[in-house]
C-alpha positions in Angstrom: 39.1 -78.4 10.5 36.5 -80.8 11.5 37.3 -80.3 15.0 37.1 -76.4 15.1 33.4 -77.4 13.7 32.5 -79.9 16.1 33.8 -78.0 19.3 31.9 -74.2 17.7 28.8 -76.5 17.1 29.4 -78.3 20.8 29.8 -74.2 22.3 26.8 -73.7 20.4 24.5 -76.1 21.7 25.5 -75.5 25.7 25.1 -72.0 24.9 22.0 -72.8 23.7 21.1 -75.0 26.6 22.4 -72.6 28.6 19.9 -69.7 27.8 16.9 -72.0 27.9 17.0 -73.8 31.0 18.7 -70.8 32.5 21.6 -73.2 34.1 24.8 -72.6 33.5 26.0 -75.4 34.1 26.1 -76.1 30.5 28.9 -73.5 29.9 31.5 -76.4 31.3 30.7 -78.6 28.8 32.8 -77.3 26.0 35.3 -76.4 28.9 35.8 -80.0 30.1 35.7 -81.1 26.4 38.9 -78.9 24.9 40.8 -79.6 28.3 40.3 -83.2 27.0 41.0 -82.4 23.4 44.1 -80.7 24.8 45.9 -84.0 27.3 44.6 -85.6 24.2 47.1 -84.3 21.8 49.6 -83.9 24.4 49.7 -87.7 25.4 49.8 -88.5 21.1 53.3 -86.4 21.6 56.0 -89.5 21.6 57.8 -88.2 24.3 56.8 -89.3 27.7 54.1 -87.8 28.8 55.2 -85.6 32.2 58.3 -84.7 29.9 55.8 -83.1 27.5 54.2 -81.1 30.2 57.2 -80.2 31.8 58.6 -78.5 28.4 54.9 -76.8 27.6 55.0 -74.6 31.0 59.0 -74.1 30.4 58.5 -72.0 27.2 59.1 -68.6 27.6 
């Protein structure tokens, strides 16, 4: 739960930032942060990690 918080309050603030200083270069921050959160909880799987990729693009 604290996470959902943290990454609406991150999307938030760039969207914030965004508006302002009329860049949007802001947008990617909370882009680049849940692809992080994302190889994150992949590579905490204890399987190895291309294993673990390999069966997360082979579900149908």
């Amino acid at each position: 739960m604290m996470t959902l918080i943290l990454m609406l309050a991150l999307t938030l603030f760039s969207l914030i930032f965004c508006l302002r200083k009329k860049k949007p270069q802001f947008l990617l921050i909370p882009v680049v942060t849940l692809l992080i959160y994302f190889v994150v909880q992949i590579a905490l799987v204890p399987a190895p990690f291309l294993e673990t990729i390999k069966f997360i693009f082979s579900l149908s």
